[in-house]
TORKOL-4160 file (C-alpha; in steps of 0.2 Angstrom, whole numbers, padded with zeros to 4 digits, m for minus):
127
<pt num="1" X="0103" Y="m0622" Z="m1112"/>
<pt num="2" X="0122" Y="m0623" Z="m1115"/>
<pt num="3" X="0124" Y="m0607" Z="m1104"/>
<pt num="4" X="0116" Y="m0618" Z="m1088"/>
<pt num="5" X="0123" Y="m0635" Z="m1093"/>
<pt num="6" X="0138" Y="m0631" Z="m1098"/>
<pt num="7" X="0147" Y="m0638" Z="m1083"/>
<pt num="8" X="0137" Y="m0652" Z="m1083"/>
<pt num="9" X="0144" Y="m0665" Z="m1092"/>
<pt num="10" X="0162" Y="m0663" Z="m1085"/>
<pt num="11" X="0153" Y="m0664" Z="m1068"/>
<pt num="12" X="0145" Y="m0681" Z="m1073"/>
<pt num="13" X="0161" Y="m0688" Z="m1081"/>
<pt num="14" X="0169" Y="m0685" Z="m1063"/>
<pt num="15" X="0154" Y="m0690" Z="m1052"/>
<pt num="16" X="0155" Y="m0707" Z="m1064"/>
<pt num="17" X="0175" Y="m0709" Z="m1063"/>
<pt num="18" X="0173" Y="m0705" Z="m1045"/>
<pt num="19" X="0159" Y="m0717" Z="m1042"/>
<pt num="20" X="0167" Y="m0731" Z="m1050"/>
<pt num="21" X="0182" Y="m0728" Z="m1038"/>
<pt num="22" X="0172" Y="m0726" Z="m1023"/>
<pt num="23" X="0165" Y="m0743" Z="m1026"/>
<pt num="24" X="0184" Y="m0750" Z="m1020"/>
<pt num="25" X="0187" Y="m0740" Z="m1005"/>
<pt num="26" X="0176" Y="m0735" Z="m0993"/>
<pt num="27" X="0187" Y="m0719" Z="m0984"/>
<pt num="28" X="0183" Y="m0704" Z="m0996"/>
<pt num="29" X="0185" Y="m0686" Z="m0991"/>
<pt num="30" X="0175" Y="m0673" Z="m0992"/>
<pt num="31" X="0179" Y="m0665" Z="m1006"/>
<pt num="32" X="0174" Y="m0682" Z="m1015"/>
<pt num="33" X="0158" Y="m0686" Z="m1008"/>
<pt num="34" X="0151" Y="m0669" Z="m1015"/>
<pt num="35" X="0156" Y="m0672" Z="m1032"/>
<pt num="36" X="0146" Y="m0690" Z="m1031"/>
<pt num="37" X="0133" Y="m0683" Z="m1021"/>
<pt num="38" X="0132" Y="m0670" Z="m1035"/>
<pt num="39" X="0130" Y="m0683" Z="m1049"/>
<pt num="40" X="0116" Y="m0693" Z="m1040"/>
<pt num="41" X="0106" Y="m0678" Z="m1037"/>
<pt num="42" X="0112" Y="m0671" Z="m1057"/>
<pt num="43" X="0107" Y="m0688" Z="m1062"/>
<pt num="44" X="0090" Y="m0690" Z="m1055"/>
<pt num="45" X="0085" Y="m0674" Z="m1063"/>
<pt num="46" X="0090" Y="m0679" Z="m1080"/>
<pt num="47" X="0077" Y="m0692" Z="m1080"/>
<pt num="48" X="0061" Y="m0690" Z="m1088"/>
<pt num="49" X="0045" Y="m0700" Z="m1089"/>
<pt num="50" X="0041" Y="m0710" Z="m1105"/>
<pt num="51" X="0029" Y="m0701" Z="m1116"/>
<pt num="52" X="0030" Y="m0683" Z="m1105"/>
<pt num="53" X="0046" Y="m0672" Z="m1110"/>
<pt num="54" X="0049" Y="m0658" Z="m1100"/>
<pt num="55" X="0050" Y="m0641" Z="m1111"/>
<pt num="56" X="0066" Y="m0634" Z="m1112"/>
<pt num="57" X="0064" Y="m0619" Z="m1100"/>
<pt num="58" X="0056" Y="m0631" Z="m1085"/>
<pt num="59" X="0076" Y="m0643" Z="m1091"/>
<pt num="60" X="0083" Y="m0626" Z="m1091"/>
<pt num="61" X="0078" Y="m0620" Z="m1072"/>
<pt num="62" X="0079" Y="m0637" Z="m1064"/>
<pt num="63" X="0096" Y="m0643" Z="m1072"/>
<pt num="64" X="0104" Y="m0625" Z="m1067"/>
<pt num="65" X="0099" Y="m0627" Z="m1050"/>
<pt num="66" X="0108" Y="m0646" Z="m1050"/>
<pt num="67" X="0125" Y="m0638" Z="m1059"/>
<pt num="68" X="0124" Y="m0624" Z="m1045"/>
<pt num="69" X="0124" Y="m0639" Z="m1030"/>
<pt num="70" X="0108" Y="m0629" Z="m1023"/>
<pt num="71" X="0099" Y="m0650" Z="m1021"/>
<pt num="72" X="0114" Y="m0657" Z="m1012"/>
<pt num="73" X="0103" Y="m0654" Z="m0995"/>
<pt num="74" X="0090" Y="m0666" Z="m1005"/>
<pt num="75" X="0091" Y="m0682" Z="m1002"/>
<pt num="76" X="0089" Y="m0693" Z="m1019"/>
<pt num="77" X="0073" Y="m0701" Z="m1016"/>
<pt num="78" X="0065" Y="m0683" Z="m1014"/>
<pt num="79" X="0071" Y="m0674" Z="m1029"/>
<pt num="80" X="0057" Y="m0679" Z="m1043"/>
<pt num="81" X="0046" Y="m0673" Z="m1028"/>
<pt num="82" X="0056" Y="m0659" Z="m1026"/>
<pt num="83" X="0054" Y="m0657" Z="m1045"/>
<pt num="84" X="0038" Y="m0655" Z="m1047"/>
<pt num="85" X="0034" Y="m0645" Z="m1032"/>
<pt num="86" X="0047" Y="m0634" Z="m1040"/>
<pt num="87" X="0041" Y="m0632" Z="m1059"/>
<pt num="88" X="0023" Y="m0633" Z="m1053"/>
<pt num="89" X="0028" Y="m0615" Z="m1040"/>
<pt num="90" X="0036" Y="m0608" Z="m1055"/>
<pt num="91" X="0019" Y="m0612" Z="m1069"/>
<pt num="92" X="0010" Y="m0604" Z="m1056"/>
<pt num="93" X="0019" Y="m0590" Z="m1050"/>
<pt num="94" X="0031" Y="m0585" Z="m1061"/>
<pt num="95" X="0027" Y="m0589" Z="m1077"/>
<pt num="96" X="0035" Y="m0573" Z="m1084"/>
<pt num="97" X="0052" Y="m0580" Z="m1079"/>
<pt num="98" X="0050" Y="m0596" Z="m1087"/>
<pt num="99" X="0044" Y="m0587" Z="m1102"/>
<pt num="100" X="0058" Y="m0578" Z="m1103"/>
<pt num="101" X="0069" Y="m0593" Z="m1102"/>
<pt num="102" X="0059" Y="m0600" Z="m1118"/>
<pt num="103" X="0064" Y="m0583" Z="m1127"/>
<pt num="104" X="0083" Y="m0584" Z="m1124"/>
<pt num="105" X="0083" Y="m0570" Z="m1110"/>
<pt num="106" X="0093" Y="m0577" Z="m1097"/>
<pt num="107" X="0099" Y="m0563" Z="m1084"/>
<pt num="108" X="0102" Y="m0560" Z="m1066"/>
<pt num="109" X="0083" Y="m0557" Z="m1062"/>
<pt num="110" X="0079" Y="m0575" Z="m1070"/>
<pt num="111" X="0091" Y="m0580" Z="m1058"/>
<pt num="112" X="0087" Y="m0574" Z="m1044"/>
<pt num="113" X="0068" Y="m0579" Z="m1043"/>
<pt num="114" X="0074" Y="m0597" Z="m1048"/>
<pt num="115" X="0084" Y="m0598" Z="m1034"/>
<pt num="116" X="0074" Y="m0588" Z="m1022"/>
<pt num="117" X="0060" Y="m0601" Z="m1028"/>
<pt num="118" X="0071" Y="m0615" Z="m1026"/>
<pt num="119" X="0076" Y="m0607" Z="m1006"/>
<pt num="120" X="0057" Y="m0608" Z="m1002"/>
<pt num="121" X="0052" Y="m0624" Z="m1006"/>
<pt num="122" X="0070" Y="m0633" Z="m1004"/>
<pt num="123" X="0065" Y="m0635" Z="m0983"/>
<pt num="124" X="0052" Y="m0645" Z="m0986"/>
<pt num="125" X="0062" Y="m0659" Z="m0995"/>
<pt num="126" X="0078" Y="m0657" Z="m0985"/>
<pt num="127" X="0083" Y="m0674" Z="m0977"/>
């Protein structure tokens, strides 16, 4: 978990500073707007519903692909959809991967199916 989330709370202290800033002026660059579209997307995913924690290796795929910026092409509204499509893809089909998040193995080849995963099913929740 601290491997993936590293960067997330500087990212979230930025999208916050940068949010409260945005709320004065309405001409932001690029550059800008991707750090706050970053933090809605990172912040939706953070939430979880009352009574149903998410185990630590479902936090542990979903929040690396929010750091990564891999949801940016989802709009907010879609990402607890996006969510579920996601961790339920990954129960059922690559369980192994999950598993081996669970036991602290946390290489390339874990990667690469959570983002190949992530590839697939991102079109279908694109805005």
């Amino acid at each position: 978990m601290k491997k993936v989330a590293g960067t997330l709370k500087l990212d979230q202290a930025q999208y916050r500073e940068l949010e409260a800033f945005a709320k004065f002026g309405s001409d932001l660059d690029a550059a800008t707007m991707n750090v706050i579209n970053k933090g809605r997307r990172n912040v939706e995913i953070l939430k979880q519903h009352v009574n149903s924690p998410m185990s630590v290796e479902k936090q542990v795929s979903i929040i690396y692909l929010g750091t990564k910026g891999m949801l940016n092409v989802i709009p907010v509204t879609k990402i607890k959809a996006f969510e579920r499509a996601f961790i339920e893809f990954m129960e059922a089909k690559h369980r192994n991967v999950l598993d081996a998040i669970r036991g602290g193995a946390w290489s390339d080849a874990e990667i690469g199916t959570i983002e190949a995963v992530a590839k697939e099913i991102i079109p279908a929740y694109a805005g």
